[in-house]
N, C-alpha and C positions, 0 to 999 in steps of 0.2 A: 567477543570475537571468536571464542574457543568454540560454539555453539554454533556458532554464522557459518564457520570451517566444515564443523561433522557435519550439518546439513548440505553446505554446498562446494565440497572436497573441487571441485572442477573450480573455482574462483580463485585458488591460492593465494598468496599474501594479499594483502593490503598493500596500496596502491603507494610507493613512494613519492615524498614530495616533489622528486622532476616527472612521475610519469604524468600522460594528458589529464585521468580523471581526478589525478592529486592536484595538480594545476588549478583546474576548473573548482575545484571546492573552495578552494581559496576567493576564488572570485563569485560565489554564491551566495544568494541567490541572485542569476543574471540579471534579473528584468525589476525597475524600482517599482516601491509600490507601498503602502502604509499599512507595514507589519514589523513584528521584533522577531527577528530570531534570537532565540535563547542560548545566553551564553556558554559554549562549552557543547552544544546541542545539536551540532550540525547532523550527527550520526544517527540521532533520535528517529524516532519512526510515527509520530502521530504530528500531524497538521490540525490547527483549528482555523476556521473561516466564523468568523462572527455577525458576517452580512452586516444589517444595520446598525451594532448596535458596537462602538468603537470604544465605549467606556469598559465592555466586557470585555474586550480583547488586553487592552492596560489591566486590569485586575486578575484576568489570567495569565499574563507575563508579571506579576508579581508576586502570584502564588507557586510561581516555575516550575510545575511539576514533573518531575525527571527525566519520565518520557517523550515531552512535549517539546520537537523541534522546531516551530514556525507559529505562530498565531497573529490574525488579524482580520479588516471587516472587508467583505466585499458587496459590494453597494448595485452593479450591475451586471445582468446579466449575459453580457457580450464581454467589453476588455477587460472586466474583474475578472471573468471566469476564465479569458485566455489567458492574466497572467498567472490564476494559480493552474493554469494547464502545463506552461512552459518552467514556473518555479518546481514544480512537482517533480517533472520527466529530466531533469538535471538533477535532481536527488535522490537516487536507487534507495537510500534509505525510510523514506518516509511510505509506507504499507497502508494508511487510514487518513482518511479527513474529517475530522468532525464537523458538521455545520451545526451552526445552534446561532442563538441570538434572536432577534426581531428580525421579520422578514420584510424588504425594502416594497412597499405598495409601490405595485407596477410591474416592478422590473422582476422582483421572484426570482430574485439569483440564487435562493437555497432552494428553492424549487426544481428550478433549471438545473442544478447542480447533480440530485437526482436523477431527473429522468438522462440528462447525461450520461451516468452512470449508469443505466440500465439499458438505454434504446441506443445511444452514440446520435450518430450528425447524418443529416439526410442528403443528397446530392450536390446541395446548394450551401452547406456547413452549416443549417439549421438543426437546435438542437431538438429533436425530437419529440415531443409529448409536453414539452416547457410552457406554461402558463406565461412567462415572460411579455413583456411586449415585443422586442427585437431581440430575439435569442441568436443570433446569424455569429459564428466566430470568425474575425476577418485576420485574425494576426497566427494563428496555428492551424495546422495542415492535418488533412483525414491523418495520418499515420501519428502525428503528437498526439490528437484522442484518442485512437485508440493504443497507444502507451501510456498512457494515464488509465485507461480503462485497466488495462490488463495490472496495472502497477499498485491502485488501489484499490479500497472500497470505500462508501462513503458513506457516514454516521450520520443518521437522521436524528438530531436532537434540536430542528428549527423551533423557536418559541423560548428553547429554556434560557433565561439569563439568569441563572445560578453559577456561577464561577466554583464553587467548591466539587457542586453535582457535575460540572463536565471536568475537572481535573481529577474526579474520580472513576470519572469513564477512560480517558488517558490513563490512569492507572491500570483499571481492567485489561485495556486493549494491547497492554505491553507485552504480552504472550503468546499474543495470538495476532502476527501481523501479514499474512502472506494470503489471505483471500480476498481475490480479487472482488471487482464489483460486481453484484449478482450470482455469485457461484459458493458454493461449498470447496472449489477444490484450489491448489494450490497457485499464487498469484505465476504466471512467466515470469521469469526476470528478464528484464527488460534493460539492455545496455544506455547506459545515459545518451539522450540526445541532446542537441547544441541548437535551442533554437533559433532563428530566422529573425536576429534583431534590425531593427528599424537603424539607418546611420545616425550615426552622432555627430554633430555639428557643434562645434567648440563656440562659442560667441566671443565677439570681438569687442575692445573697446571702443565705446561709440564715441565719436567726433561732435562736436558743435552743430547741432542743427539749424536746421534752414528756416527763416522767418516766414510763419505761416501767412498767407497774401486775407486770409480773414480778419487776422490780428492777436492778440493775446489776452490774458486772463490774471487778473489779480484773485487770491484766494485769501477769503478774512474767516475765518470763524469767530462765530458773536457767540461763545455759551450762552451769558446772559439771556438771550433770547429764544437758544436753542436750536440755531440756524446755522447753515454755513450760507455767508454771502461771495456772491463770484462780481465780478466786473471786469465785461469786456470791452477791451479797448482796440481801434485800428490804430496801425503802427506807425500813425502820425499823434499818437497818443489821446487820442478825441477819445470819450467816454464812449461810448454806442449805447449798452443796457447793463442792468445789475439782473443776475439771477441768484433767486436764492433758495434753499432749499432744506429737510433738513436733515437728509443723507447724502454721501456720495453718489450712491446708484441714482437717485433720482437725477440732479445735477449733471452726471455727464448723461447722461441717456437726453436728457431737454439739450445741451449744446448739440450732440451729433444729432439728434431728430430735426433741430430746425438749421444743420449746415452750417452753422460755425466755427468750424474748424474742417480743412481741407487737406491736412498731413496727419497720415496712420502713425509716426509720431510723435505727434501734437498729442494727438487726440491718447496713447499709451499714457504720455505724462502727464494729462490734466487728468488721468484716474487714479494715478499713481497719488497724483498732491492732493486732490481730494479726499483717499483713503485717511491720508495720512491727517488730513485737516479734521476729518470726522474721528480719528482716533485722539486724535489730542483733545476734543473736548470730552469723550468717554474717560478717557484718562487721566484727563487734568493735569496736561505737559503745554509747555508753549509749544506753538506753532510757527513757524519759520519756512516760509515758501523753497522753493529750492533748496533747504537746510538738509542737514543728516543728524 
């Protein structure tokens, strides 16, 4: 912090727990998403993005190397990339992103990430020079890219899955965090923004549902056989047919293809009991319909 000051004598203290940006850390990173922040690391300065490869993101949150405040995988190239736009630009501290990993076929989000970094977003919030298939950012505004841009630069180390070789880049990069993307010279600082979240709807607890007028569904799992068997019934209890299958996905995709169910849901909880039917026999737990 002694360091942070001589360079940037106009920031003065550090931000008390009641002011806004002390507030806001507290509740950081805004936007949810499947990464660790590393314990004690909020203040760290180096982000990793792992794109496809999620196993290297757990083994580099296990080797937690000092400077490494955030890491994990981003898989597309559109809402991966908007929320490490909006996780980034509420964190003044974070100066670098490393991308590395496997690169997700198709979508090229470490790709995209890139040319982000060098060209920004075209009129239409297309990222610019992306290989991507739908590179379009719908949830961040020209002004969050280009505070992202201005805020970091971004490590090209797509391909390596070596956990030791990129927390020794995180090491390197601890000294040197203040150029932006594409430039030689000093990143702007960039006052934290508060991005544009989507509302939050609390859910309710649900009530007793309505009898669907197609009828209903017994769920058997047969191991022995290797099958899950279904039987529907109308709700005068008459058989109709047995479906059997030997996953859940197949199972409800054939009941909603052939119109067997007429309530969105019905049709929620026969994927829900199916999951569960198809788990139990991976697992080797009883199964119990409606059970918890």
């Amino acid at each position: 912090m002694n360091r942070f000051h001589e360079a940037f004598p106009e920031k003065g203290k550090p931000d008390s727990p009641g002011s806004g940006i002390g507030a806001r850390a507290a509740q950081w990173p805004p936007v949810a998403g499947e990464y660790v922040v590393l314990r004690g690391n909020r203040g760290r300065h180096v982000a990793v993005s792992t794109l496809a490869s999620p196993d290297l993101a757990d083994e580099l949150a296990r080797l937690a190397p000092k400077d490494l405040c955030i890491v994990g995988k981003t898989e597309t190239e559109n809402i991966g990339i908007d929320k490490i736009i909006q996780n980034t630009i509420t964190n003044p501290s974070i100066h670098a992103l490393i991308v590395a990993g496997r690169e997700p076929e198709g979508h090229r989000s470490g790709a995209t990430l890139l040319a982000l970094c060098e060209k920004g977003v075209d009129e239409k919030m297309r990222v610019i020079g992306s290989p991507g298939r739908r590179p379009v950012l719908k949830n961040v505004s020209r002004q969050e890219v280009e505070a992202f841009r201005s805020q970091v630069r971004v490590i090209d180390m797509i391909g390596c899955e070596d956990a030791g070789a990129i927390a020794e880049k995180v090491r390197d990069l601890a000294g040197n965090m203040h150029l932006s993307c594409g430039t030689t010279t000093i990143a702007s600082t960039v006052k934290p923004l508060a991005p544009k979240l989507a509302e939050v709807v609390q859910a309710e607890e649900t009530t007793a549902p309505e009898l669907d007028r197609k009828g209903y569904f017994v769920i058997l799992p047969l191991p022995e056989r290797g099958i899950i068997s279904v039987e529907h019934y109308a709700n005068d209890n008459t058989l109709l047919r047995r479906i059997e299958g030997k996953d859940a996905r197949s199972l409800y995709h054939t009941i909603i293809r052939n119109g067997w169910v007429s309530q969105l849901s019905h049709a929620a909880y026969l994927g829900k009991e199916l999951e569960r039917a198809a788990l139990s026999m991976k697992l080797a737990f009883p199964y119990r319909q409606d059970g918890f």
